[in-house]
C-alpha positions in Angstrom: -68.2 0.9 -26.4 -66.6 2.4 -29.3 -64.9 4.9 -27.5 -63.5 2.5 -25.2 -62.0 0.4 -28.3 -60.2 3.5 -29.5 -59.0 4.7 -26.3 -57.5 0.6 -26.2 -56.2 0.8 -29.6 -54.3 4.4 -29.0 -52.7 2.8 -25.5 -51.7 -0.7 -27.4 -50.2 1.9 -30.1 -48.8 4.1 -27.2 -47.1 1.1 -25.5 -46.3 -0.3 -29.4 -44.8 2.8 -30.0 -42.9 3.6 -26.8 -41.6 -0.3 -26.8 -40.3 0.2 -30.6 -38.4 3.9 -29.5 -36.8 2.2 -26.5 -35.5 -0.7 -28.3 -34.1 1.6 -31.4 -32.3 3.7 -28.7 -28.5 4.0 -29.3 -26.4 2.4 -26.7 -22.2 3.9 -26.6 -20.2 1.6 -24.0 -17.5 3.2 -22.6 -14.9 1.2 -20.4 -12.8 3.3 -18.5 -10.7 4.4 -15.0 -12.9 5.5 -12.3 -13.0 9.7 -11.3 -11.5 9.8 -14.8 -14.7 12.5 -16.7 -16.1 15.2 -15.5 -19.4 13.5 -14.3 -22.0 16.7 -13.2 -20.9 17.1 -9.9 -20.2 20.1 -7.7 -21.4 22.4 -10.9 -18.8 21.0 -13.2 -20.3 19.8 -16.8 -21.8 15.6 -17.1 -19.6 15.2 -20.1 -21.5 11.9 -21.1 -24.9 13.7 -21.0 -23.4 16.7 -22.8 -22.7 13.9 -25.5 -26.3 12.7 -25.6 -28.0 15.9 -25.9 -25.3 17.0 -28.5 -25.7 13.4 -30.4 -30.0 14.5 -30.2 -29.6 18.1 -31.6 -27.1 16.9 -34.1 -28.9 13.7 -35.3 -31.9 13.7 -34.2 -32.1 10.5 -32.0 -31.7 9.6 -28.7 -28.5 7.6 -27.7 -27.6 6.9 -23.8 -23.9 6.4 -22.5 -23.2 3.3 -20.5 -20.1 4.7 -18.2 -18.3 1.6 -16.1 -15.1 1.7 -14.5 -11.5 -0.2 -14.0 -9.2 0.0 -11.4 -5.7 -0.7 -13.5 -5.0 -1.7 -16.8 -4.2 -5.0 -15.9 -8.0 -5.1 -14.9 -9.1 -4.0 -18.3 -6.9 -6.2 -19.9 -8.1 -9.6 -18.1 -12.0 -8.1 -19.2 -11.4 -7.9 -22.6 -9.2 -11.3 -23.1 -11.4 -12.9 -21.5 -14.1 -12.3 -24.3 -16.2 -9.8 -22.9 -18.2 -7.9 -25.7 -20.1 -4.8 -25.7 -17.3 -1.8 -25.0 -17.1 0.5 -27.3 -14.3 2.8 -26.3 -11.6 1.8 -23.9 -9.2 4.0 -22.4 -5.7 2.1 -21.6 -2.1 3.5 -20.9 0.8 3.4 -24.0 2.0 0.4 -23.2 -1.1 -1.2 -22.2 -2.5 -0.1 -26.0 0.9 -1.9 -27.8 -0.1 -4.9 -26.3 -3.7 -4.7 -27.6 -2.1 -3.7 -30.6 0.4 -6.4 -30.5 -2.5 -8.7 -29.7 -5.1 -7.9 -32.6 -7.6 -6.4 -29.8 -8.2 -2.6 -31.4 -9.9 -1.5 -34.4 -8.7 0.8 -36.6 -9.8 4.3 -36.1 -11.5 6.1 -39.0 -9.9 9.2 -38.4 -11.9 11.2 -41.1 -15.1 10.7 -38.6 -12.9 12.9 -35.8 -12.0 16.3 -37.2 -11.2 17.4 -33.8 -8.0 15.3 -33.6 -6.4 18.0 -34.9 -6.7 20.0 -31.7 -4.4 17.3 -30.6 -0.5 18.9 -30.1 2.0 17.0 -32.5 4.8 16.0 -29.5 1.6 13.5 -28.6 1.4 11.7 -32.6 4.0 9.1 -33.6 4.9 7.8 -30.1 6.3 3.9 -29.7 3.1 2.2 -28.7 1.3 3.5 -32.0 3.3 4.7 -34.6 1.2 4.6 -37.2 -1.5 6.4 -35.2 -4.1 4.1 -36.4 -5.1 3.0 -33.5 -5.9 5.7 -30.5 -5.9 9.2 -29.9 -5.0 10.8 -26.4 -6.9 11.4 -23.7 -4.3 12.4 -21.2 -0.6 12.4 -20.2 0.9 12.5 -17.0 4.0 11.0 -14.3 3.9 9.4 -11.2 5.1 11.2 -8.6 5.5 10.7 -4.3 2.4 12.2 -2.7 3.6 13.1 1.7 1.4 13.8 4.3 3.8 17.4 5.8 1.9 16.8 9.1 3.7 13.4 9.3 6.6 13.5 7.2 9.9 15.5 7.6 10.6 17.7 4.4 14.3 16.2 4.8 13.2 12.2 4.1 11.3 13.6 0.4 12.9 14.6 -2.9 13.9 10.4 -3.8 12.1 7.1 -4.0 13.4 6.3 -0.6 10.5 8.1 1.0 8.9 4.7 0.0 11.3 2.4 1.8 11.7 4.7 5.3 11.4 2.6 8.2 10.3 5.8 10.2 7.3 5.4 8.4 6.3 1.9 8.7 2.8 1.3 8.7 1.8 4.4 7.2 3.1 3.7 3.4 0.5 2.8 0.5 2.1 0.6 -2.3 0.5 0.5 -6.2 -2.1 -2.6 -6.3 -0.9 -3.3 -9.5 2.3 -4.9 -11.4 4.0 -2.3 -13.4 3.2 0.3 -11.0 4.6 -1.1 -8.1 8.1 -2.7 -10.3 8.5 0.5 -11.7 8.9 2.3 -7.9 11.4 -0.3 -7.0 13.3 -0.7 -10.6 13.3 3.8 -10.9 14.7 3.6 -7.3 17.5 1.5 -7.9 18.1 2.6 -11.2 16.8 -0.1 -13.2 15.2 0.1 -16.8 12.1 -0.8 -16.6 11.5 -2.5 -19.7 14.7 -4.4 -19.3 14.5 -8.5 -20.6 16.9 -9.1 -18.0 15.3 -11.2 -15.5 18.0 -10.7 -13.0 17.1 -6.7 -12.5 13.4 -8.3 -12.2 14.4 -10.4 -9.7 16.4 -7.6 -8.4 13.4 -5.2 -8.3 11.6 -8.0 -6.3 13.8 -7.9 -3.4 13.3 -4.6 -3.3 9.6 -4.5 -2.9 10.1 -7.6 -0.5 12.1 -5.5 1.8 9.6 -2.3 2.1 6.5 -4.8 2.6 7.4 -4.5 6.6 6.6 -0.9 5.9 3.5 -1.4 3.6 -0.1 -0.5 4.9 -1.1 -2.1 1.7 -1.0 -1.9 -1.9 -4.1 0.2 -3.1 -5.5 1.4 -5.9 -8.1 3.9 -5.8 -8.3 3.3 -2.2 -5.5 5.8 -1.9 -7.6 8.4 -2.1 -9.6 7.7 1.3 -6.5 7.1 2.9 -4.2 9.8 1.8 -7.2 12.4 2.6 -8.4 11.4 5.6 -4.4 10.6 7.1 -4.9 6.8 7.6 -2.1 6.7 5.3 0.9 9.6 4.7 3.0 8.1 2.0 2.3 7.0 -1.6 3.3 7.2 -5.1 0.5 8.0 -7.3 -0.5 10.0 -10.8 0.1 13.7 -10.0 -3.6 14.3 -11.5 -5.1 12.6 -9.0 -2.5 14.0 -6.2 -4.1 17.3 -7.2 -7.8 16.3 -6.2 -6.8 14.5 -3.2 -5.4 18.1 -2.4 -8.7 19.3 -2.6 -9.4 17.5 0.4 -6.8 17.6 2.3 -4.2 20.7 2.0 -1.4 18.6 4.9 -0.7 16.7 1.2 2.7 17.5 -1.0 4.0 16.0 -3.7 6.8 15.6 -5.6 8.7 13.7 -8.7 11.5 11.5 -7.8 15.0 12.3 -8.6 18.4 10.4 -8.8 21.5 11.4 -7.5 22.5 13.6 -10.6 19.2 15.4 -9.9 16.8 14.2 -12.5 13.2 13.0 -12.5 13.5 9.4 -12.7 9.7 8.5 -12.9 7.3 6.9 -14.9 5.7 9.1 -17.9 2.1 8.0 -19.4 -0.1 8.9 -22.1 -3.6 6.7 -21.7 -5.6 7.4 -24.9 -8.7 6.6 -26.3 -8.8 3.6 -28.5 -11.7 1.5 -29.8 -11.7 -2.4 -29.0 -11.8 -5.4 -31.8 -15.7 -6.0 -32.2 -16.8 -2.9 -30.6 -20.4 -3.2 -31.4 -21.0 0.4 -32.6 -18.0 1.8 -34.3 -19.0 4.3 -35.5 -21.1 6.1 -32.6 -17.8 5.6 -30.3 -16.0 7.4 -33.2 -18.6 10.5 -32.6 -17.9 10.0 -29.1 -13.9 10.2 -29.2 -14.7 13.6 -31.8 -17.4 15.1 -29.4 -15.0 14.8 -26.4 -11.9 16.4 -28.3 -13.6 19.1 -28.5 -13.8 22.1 -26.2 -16.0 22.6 -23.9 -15.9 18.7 -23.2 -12.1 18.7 -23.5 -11.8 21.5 -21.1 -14.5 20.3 -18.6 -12.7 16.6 -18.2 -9.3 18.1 -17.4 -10.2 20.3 -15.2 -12.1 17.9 -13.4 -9.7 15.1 -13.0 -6.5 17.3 -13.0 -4.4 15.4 -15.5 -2.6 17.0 -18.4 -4.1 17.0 -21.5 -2.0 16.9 -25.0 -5.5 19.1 -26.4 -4.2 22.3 -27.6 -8.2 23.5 -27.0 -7.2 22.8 -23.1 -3.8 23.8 -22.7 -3.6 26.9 -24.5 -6.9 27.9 -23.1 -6.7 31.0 -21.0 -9.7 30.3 -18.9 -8.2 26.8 -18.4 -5.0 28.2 -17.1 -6.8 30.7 -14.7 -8.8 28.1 -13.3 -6.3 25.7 -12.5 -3.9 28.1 -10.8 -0.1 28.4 -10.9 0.7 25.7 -8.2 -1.2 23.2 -10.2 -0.2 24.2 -13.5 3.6 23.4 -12.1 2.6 19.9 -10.7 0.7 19.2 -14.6 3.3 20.7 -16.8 6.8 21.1 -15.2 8.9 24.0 -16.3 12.6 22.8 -18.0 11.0 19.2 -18.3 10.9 18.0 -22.1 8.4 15.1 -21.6 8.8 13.8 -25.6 12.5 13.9 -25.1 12.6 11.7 -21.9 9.5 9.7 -23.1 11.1 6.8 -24.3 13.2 6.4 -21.5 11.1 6.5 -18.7 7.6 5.5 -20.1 6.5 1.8 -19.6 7.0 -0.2 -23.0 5.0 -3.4 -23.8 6.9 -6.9 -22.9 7.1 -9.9 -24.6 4.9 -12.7 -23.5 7.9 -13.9 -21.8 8.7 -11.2 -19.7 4.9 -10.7 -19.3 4.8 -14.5 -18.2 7.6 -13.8 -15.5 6.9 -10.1 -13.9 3.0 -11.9 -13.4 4.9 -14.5 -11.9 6.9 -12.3 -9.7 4.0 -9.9 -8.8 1.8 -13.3 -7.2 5.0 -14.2 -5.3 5.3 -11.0 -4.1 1.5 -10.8 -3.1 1.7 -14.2 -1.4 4.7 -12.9 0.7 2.7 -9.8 1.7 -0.5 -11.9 2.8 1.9 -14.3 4.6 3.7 -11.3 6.2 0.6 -10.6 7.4 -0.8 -13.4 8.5 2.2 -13.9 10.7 1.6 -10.5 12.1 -1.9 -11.3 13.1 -0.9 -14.5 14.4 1.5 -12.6 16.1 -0.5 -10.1 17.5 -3.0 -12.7 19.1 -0.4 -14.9 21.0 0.3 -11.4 22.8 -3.1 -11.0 23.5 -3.1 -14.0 24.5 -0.2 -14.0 27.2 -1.2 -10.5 28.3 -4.6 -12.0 29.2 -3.4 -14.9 30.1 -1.3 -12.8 32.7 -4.0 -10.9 33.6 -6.1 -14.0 35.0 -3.2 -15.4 36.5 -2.2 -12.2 38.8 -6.2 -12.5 39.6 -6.1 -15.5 40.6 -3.3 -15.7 42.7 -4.4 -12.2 44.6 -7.3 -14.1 45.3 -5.4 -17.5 46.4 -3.1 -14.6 48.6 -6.8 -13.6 50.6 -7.1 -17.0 52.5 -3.4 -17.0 53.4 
């Protein structure tokens, strides 16, 4: 009897115990794009439980990363105003962070808990959407370029934004699933600045995008990825990171960055960086987390895995790194004779006022409303043919069996 009251008392304190651990156990939250760490697969490092063991050895307790994904920053945005608690790290584009800035939605950073931001290259510190660098520290940089399937697309129709708009490719284009994106093809194609406050040119840019929707298989996001590999679709403008490991899948793909008529890139350039939301719930472990993944081995791992540039000088001047990637890509990441700080401001998204904000929204359900009705239409249109071709079919039946008793 005894011994079964002891062996009771050391499972209650077994249960106690493991009940007490598992509710002490360190949560970090990170809110982020989706294929955007290197995640364990194919060989490649699990950055996020890299971090945990690292966050074990170091400190001695167990702490567990909670990964979940957005498709746009738009998307991210509408989570957090909307009052949704519990991230601790976000990862938005510039001008996606001045307007979180802007809106009293980051914390400061305490940038004496991340000694690794030094590895970060200077051209990358001081930019428009955080001056001050108080506020975030980047992840990645990058432009948006015009990913072409060669099997289906002549190398003549590339080099310009017109690829987008080429009848001869109707049905077989993919458009950006989201606002900024999708202006900024229209407004770099026509030579519009995109962070102009003249609603004219965004009106202007409108009629633009109205007149490739005949064209448009549909506007995607990270659907492009099926489609461009498998050749459902041959045309889109997309990040030239992830052009790089759509590549991987299917080598029919090219790409390119968009040029004017005076022969230059006339494209959208992007940092996204990591930045830490108001109320983050543990400030200081996403702080350990932003430091952890500066470093090396981390740093290296996550750009070789999603293919985007990375403003880490423990990356880029990494031999190994280079190796690995390979000349093509290198070229694709980090064009030769291209100053990206000197045509940063010019081409990189700014934030808009809430009245400009107010109006592209506006614009971007009008144009969506027009695409659904445009198709809508077609599938109307595409059953009344059914229709009458059936309806032929049992006609000429009928009356080759009326012509029998004649």
């Amino acid at each position: 009897m005894k011994k079964l009251i002891v062996v009771f008392a050391l499972a209650i304190s077994f249960v106690l115990f493991g009940c007490e651990n598992a509710a002490e156990k360190k949560v970090v939250n990170v809110y982020s794009w989706g294929e955007y760490i290197s995640d364990g697969s194919e060989g490649t490092l699990d950055s996020n439980a890299a971090f945990e063991e690292y966050y074990f050895e170091k400190y001695g307790e167990e702490i567990e990363v909670v990964y979940t994904t957005y498709a746009s920053n738009e998307d991210m945005y509408a989570k957090l105003k909307s009052g949704a608690s519990g991230y601790d790290v976000v990862v938005p584009s510039d001008y996606m962070i001045a307007r979180l800035i802007n809106e009293n939605m980051l914390e400061k950073i305490d940038f004496s808990s991340i000694p690794n931001y030094a590895n970060i290259s200077d051209e990358f510190k001081g930019l428009y959407y955080d001056p001050t660098d108080e506020y975030s520290i980047p992840y990645t940089y990058g432009m948006v370029g015009v990913i072409y399937n060669s099997n289906f697309v002549d190398d003549a129709d590339t080099g310009k934004w017109d690829l987008m708009w080429n009848e001869k490719y109707a049905g077989r284009i993919l458009q950006f699933n989201n606002s900024r994106d999708a202006f900024g093809t229209a407004m770099y194609k026509l030579g519009i600045d995109v962070n102009t406050n003249d609603e004219a040119e965004w009106r202007r840019a409108l009629e633009e995008l109205k007149a490739q929707q005949p064209h448009v298989q549909g506007y995607v996001m990270d659907e492009i990825y099926n489609k461009m590999e498998s050749g459902e679709a041959a045309i889109s403008s997309y990040y030239a990171g992830d052009f790089l490991s759509m590549y991987d899948n299917n080598d029919a793909l090219g790409f390119y960055y968009p040029v004017n008529d005076e022969g230059e890139i006339v494209t959208n350039l992007f940092v996204d960086a990591y930045c830490i939301p108001k109320g983050a719930p543990n400030k200081e472990l996403a702080e350990i987390y932003i430091d952890y993944m500066l470093s090396e081995e981390p740093a290296i791992a996550n750009a070789e895995y999603i293919y985007y540039a990375s403003p880490n000088k423990a990356v880029y001047e990494n031999e190994v790194y280079i190796e690995d990637m390979g000349e093509e890509a290198m070229k694709v990441l980090y064009p030769e004779n291209f100053n990206f700080k000197a045509n940063y401001n010019k081409l990189s998204y700014h934030n808009l006022n809430s009245e400009m904000l107010a109006l592209v929204n506006g614009l971007w359900e009008e144009l969506k409303i027009s695409s659904a009705t445009g198709e809508t239409v077609y599938v109307l249109a595409v059953a009344i043919i059914v229709a009458l071709v059936g309806y032929g079919v049992f006609h000429t039946i009928q009356k080759r069996r009326r012509e029998k008793y004649y």
